[in-house]
Each structure stands twice: as structure tokens, then as C-alpha cells.
Backbone as CSV, one residue per row, in Angstrom:
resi,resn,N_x,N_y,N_z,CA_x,CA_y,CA_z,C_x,C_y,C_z
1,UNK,0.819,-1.201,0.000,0.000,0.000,0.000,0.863,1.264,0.000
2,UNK,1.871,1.213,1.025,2.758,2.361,0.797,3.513,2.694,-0.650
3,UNK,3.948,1.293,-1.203,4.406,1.670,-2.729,3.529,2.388,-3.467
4,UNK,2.609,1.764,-4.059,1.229,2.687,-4.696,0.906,3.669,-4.301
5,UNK,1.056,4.608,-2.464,1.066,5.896,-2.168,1.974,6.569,-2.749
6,UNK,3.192,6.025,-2.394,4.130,6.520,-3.098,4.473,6.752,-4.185
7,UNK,4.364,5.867,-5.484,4.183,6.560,-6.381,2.788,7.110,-7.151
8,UNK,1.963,7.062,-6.464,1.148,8.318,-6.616,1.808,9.771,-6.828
9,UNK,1.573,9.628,-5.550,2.748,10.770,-5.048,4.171,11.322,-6.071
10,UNK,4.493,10.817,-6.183,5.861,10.978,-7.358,5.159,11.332,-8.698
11,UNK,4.069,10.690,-9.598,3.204,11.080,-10.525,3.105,12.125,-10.455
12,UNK,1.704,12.764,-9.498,1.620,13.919,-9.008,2.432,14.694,-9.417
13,UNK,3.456,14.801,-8.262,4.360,15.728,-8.364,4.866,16.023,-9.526
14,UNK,5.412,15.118,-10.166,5.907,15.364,-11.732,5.194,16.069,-12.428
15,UNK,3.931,15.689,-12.476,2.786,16.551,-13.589,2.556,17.700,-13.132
16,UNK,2.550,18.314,-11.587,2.362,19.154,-11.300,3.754,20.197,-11.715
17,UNK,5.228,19.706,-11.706,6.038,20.294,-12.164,6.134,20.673,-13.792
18,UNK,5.472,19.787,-14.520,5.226,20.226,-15.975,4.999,21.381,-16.238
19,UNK,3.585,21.219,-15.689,2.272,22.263,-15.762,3.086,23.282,-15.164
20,UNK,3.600,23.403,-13.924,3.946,24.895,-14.063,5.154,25.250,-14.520
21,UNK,5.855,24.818,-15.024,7.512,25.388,-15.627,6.700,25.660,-16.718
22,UNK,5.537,24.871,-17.396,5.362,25.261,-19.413,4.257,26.466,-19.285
23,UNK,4.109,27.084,-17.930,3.158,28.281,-17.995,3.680,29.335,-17.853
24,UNK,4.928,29.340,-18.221,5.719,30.759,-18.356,6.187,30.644,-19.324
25,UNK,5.875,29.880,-20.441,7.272,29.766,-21.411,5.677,29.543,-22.650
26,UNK,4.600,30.178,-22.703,3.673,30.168,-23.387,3.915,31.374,-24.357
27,UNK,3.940,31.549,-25.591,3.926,32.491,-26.462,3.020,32.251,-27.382
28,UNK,1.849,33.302,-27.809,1.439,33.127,-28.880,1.449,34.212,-30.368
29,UNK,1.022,33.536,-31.538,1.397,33.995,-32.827,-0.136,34.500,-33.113
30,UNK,0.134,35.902,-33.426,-1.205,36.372,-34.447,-0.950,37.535,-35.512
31,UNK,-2.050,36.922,-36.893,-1.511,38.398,-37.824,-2.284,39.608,-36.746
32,UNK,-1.570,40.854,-37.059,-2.668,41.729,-37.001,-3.401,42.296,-36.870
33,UNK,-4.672,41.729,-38.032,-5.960,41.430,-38.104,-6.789,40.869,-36.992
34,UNK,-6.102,39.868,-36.810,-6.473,38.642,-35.189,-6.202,39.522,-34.093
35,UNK,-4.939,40.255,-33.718,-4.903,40.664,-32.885,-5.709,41.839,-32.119
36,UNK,-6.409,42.388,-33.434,-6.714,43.922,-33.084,-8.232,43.930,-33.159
37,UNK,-8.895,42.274,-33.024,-10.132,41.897,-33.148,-10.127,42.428,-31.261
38,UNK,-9.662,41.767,-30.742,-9.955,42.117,-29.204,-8.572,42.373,-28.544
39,UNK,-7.784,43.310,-29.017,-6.952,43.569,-28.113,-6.477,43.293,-26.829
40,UNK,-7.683,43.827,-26.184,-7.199,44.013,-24.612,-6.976,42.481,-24.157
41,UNK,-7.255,41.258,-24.995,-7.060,39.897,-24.422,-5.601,39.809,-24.630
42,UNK,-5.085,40.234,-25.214,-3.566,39.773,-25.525,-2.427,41.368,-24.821
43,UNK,-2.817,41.754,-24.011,-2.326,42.954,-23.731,-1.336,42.502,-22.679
44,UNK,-0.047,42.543,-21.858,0.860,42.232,-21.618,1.264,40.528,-21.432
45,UNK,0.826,40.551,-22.620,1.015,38.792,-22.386,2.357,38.672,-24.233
46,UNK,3.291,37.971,-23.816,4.498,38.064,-24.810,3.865,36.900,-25.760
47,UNK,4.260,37.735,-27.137,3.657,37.049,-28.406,4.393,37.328,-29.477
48,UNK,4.255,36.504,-30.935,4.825,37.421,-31.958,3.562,37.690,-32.506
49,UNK,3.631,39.048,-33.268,2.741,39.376,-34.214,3.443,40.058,-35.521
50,UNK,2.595,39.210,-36.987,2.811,38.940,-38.165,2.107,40.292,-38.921
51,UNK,2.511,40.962,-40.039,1.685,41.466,-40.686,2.580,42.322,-41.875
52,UNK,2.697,43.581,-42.408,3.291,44.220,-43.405,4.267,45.225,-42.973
53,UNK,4.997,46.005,-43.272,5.477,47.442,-42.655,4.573,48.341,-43.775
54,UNK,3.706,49.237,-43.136,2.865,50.322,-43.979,4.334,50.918,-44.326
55,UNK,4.064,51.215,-45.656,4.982,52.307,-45.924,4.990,53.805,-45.758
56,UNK,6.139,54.084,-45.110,6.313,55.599,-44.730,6.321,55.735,-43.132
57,UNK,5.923,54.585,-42.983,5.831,54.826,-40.937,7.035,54.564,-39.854
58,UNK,8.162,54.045,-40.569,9.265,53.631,-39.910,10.143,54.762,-39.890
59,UNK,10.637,55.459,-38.389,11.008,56.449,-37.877,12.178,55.997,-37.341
60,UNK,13.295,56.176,-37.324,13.925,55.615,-36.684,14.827,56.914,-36.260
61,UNK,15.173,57.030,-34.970,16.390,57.833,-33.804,17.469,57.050,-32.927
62,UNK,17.877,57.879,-32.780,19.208,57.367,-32.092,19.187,58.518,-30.373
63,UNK,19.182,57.710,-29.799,19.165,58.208,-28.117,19.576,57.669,-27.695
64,UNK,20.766,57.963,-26.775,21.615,57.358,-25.563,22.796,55.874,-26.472
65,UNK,22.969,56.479,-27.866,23.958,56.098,-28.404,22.805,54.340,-28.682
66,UNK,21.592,54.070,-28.408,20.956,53.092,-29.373,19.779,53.510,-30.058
67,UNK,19.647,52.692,-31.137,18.502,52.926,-32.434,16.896,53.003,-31.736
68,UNK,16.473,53.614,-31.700,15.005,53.287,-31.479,14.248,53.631,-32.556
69,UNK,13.372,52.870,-32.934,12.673,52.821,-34.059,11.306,52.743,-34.147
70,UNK,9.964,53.071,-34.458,8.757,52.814,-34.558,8.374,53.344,-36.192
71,UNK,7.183,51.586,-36.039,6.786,51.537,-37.220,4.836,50.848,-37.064
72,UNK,4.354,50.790,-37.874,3.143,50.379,-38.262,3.107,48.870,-39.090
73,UNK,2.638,47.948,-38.460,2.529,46.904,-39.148,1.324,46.788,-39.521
74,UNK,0.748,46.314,-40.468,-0.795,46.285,-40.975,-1.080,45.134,-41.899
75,UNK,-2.139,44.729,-41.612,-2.780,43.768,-42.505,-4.417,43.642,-42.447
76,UNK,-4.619,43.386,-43.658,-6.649,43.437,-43.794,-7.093,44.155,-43.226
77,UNK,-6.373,45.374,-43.381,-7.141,46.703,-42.896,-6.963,47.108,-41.506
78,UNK,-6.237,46.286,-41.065,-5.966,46.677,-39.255,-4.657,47.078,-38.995
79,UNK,-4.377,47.929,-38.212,-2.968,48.540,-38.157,-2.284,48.290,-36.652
80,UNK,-1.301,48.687,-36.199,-0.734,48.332,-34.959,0.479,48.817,-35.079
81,UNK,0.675,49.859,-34.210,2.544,50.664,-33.645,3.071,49.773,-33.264
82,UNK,4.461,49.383,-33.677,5.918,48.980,-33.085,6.247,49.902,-32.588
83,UNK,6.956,49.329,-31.755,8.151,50.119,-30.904,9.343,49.527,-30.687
84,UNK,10.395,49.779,-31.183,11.735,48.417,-31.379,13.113,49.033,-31.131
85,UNK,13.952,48.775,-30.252,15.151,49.705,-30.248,16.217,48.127,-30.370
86,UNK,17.414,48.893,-30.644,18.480,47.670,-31.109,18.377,47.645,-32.759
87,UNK,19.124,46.472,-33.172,19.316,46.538,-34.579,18.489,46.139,-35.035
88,UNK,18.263,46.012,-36.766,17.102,45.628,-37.590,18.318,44.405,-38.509
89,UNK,16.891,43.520,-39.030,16.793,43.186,-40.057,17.450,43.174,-40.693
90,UNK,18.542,43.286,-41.890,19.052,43.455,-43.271,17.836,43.911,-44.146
91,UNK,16.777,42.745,-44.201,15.622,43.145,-45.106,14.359,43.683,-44.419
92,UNK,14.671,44.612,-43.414,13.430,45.389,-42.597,13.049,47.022,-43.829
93,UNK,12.311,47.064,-44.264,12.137,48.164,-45.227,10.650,48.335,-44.778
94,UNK,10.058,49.340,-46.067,8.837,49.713,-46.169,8.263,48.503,-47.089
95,UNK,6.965,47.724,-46.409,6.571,47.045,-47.328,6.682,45.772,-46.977
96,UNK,7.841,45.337,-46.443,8.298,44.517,-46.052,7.350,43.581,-44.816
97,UNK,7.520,41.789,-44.970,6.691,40.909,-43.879,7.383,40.973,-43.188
98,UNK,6.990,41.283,-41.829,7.757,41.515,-40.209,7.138,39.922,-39.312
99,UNK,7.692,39.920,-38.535,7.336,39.507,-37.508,7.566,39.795,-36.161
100,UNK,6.748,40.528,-35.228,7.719,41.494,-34.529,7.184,40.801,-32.930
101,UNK,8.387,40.622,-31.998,7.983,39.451,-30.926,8.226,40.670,-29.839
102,UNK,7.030,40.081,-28.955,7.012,41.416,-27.762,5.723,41.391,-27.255
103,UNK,5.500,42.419,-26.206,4.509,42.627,-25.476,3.374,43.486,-25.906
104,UNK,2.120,43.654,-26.360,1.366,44.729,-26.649,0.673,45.385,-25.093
105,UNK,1.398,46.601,-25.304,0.879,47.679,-24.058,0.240,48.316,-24.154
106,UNK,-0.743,49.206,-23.601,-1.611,50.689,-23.742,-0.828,51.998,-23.813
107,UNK,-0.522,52.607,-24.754,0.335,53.699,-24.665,-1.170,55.146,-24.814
108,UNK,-0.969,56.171,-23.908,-1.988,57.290,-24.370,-3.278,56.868,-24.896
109,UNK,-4.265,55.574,-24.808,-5.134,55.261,-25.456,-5.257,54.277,-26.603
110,UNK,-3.469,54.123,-26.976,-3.498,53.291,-28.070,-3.097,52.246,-27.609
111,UNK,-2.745,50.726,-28.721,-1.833,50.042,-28.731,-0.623,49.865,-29.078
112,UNK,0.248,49.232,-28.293,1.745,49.512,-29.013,2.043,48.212,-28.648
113,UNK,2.922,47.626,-29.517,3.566,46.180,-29.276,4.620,46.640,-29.413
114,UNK,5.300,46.633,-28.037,6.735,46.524,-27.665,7.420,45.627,-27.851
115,UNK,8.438,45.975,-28.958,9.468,44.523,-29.797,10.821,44.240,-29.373
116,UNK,10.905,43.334,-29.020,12.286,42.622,-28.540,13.358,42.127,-29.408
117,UNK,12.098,41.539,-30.403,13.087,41.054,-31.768,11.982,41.245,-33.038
118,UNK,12.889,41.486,-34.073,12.318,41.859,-35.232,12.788,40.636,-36.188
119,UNK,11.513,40.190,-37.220,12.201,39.032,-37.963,11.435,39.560,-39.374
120,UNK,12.417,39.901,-40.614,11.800,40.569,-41.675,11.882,39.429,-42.841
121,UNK,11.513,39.405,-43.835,11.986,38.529,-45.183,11.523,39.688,-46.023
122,UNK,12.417,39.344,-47.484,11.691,40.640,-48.645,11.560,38.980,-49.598
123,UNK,10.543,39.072,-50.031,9.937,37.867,-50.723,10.460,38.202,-52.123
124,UNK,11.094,38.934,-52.708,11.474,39.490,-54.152,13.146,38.960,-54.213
125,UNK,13.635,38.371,-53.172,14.948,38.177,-53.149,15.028,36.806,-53.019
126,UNK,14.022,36.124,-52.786,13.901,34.997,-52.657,13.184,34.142,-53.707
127,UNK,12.263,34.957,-54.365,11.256,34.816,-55.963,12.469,35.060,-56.812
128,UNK,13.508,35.562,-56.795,14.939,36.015,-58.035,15.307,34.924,-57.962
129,UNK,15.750,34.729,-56.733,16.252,33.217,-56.921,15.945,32.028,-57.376
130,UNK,14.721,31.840,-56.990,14.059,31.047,-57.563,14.023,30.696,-58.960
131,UNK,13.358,32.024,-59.455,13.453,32.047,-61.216,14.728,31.479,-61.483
132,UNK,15.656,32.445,-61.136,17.149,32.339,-61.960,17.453,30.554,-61.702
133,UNK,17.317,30.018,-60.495,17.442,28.326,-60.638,16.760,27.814,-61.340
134,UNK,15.547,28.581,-61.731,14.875,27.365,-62.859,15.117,27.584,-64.296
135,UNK,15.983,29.110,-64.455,16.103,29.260,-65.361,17.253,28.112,-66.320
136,UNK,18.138,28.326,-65.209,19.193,28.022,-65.388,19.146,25.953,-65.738
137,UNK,17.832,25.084,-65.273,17.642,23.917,-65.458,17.148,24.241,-67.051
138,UNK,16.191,25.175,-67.617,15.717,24.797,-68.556,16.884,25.304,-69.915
139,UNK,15.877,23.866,-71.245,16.755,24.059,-71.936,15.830,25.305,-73.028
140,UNK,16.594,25.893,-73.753,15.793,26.196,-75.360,15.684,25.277,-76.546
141,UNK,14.990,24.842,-77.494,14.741,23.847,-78.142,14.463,24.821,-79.496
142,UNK,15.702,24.280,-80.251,15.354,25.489,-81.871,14.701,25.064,-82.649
């Protein structure tokens, strides 16, 4: 009887250690669009969020010798402020798919997703390539 208490007991415990080490280490992914359906549910809770850089909105300064930068990510009509200091991207531009990982806060009434890390791709550098490898398989036939 004591064995079977015992590992009860040991079960338990284990599952109970799962459950709480994997409840801090929860992140979730939304475009946007998703996010800005109900905001205030995802408001200091760490996530990435997916969407475009509007063009013309990326500001970037320099204070206390680092970059701080804010920009507008948007998709299907819904918009959302970055706020990102540290380096960018190579391919962070106007236009450009972001993925920007961080906290969304209440700033003055608005939202702002405060970014930790920025993850950009330019899809035109990656479509060149493409072509040019397939170019390069096919033949011409006179």
C-alpha cells in the first residue's frame, strides 16, 4: 500500500512540475488582423505578431547612443505601432513581412507592441532566386 502511495505521489508531483515550468514559457502567434479583433485579451502577455510594414511609418532615432525605431505593421485593414530599439533586419524596409515578438501595451489610449526582436523577409529576393534556378535547369529547343 505504501508503494502505490508513493508513487502516486511521485506522478503527481511530476505533472504538477510540468504544468507549471510550461506556464511561463507560453507564447502566442497572431496576424494583425487577429490581434486587433480584441486587443485588450492579448495585452501584456508576450507574443509574436505577423503582418506588413505600412509604408512611410518607420522612424527611426538614435538616443543614448541606441537605435530606437517605430513603425506600423498592418494587414486586412488593421494597423498596430511597433516600438523596437536595437538593430534591424538586413531586409526590414517599407513594405516589407515583419514579424515582430514582444509585449502589446496601452500607450496614451493606443496600442503599441513593444518589440524585442524583429524578424523581416523581402519575398522578391527569394522569388529572383528562384526564377534564376529554374532558369538556369531549362533548356531552349530550336
Amino acid at each position: 500500500m505504501l508503494k502505490i502511495v508513493l508513487t502516486v505521489a511521485i506522478v503527481a508531483g511530476g505533472i504538477g512540475l510540468v504544468i507549471a515550468s510550461s506556464s511561463g514559457d507560453v507564447q502566442y502567434y497572431k496576424m494583425v488582423d487577429e490581434l486587433m479583433v480584441e486587443p485588450d485579451n492579448w495585452t501584456g502577455k508576450t507574443m509574436k505578431v505577423h503582418g506588413w510594414v505600412e509604408a512611410g511609418s518607420i522612424d527611426e532615432r538614435i538616443s543614448n547612443q541606441q537605435v530606437t525605431r517605430t513603425f506600423v505593421l498592418h494587414n486586412k485593414g488593421k494597423r498596430l505601432e511597433v516600438e523596437h530599439k536595437g538593430p534591424k533586419p538586413d531586409t526590414f524596409k517599407d513594405l516589407s513581412e515583419v514579424v515582430a515578438e514582444g509585449q502589446v501595451v496601452q500607450k496614451d489610449g493606443r496600442y503599441v507592441l513593444v518589440a524585442d526582436n524583429l524578424m523581416a523577409k523581402c519575398p522578391s529576393k527569394y522569388e529572383g532566386a528562384e526564377s534564376n534556378r529554374n532558369a538556369g535547369t531549362q533548356r531552349k529547343v530550336y
